[in-house]
C-alpha positions in Angstrom: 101.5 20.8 160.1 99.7 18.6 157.6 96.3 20.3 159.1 97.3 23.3 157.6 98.8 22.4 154.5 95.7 20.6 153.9 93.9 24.0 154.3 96.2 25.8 152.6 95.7 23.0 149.6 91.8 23.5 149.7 91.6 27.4 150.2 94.3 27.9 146.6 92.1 24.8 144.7 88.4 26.8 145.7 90.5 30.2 144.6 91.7 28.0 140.7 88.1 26.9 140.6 86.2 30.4 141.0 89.5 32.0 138.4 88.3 28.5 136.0 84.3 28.8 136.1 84.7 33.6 135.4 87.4 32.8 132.7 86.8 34.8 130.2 85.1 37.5 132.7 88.5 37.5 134.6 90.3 37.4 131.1 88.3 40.6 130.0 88.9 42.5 133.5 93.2 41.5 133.6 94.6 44.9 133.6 97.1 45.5 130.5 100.5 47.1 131.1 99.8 50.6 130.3 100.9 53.1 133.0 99.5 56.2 131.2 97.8 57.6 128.1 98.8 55.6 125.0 100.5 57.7 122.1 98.1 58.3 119.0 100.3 55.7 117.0 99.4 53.3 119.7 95.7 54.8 119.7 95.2 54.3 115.9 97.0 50.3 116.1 94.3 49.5 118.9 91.9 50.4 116.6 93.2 48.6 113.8 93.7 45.8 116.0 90.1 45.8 116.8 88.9 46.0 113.0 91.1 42.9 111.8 89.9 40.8 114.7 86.0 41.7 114.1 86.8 40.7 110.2 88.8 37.5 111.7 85.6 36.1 113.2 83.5 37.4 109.8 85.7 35.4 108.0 85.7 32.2 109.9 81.7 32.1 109.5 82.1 32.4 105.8 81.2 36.0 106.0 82.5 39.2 104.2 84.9 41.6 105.9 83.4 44.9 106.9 84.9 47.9 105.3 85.9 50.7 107.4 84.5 54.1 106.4 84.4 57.8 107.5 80.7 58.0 108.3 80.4 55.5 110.9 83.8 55.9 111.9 82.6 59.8 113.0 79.7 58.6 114.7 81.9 55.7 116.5 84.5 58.8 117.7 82.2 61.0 118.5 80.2 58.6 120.9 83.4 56.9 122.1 84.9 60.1 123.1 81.4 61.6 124.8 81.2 58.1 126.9 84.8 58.4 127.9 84.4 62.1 128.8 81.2 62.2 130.6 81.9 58.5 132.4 78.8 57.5 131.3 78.4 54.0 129.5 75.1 53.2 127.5 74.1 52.7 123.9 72.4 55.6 122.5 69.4 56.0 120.3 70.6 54.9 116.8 68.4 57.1 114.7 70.8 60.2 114.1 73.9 57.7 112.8 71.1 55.8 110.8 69.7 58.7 109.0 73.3 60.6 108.8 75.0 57.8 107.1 71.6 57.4 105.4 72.2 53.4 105.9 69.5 50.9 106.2 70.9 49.1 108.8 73.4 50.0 111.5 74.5 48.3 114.8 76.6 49.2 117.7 79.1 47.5 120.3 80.9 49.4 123.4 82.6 48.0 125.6 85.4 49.8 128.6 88.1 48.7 130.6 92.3 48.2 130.6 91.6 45.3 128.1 93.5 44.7 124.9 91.8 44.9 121.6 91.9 41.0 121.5 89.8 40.7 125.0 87.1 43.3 123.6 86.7 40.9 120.9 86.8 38.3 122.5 84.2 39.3 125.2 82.3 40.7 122.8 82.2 37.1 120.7 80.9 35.7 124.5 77.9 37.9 124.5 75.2 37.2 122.0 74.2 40.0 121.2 77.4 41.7 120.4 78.2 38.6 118.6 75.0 38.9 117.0 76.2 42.0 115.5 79.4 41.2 114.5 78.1 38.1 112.7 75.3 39.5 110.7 76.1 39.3 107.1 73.8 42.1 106.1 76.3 44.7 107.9 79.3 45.7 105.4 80.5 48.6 107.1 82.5 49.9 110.3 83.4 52.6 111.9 85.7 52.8 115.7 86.0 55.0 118.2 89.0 53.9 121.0 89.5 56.4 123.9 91.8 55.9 126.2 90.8 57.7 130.0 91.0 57.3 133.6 93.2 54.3 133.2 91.3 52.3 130.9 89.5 52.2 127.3 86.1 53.2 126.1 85.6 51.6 122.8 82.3 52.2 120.4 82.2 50.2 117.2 79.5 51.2 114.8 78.5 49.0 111.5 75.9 49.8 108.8 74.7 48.6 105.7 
């Protein structure tokens, strides 16, 4: 009996050490309660949610918060909503929202999955180059995109100067 407890012990301790060293992988890929398509209220809140948190982390490094504004925020829907459509995931070519918004500097972050606003953050503040462009300080604008499809959310954040 002890044998196997002994097991048991080892096989649940090598399980809590893999879940410890892929934290925040296995944080970002938890599945959120959400049995079917969200409502637009909930839609509009995810985005808003997404927004405050970016400007949380601007703020903590002693940077301005980014204003959300129609142009990238039609470019950020429009790719959002192509990506969640086609199943495809990839940044695209940044030219057209560059010269559209006639910006002189613009940046992107997707992400996709049944993760809360607060994990896309978050997993976007563990990769450095998403982090990279949340923190630069010569970006003053955003613009969001959040689809909701096939179970999970496709989110495209676009900022510009």
């Amino acid at each position: 009996m002890t044998s196997k407890l002994t097991s048991l012990a080892r096989r649940v301790g090598g399980v809590v050490v893999i879940l410890l060293a892929l934290g925040p992988a296995v944080i970002v890929a938890a599945p959120v309660a959400q049995a079917s398509a969200p409502r637009s209220a909930t839609l509009i809140n995810y985005e808003h949610r997404v927004i405050a948190l970016v400007n949380v982390q601007r703020v903590r490094y002693g940077l301005g918060r980014l204003v959300q504004t129609a142009c990238p925020d039609s470019y950020a829907k429009g790719w959002a909503a192509y990506l969640a459509s086609t199943g495809y995931f990839y940044h695209r070519s940044m030219m057209s929202f560059l010269n559209g918004c006639r910006a002189q500097r613009v940046a992107e972050n997707i992400a996709r999955g049944n993760v809360s606003a607060d994990g896309i953050v978050a997993a976007w503040m563990a990769s450095p180059g998403h982090r990279a462009n949340i923190l630069d300080g010569r970006l003053t604008h955003i613009g969001i995109g959040a689809v909701y499809a096939r179970g999970g959310w496709t989110v495209d954040t676009d900022f510009s100067r």
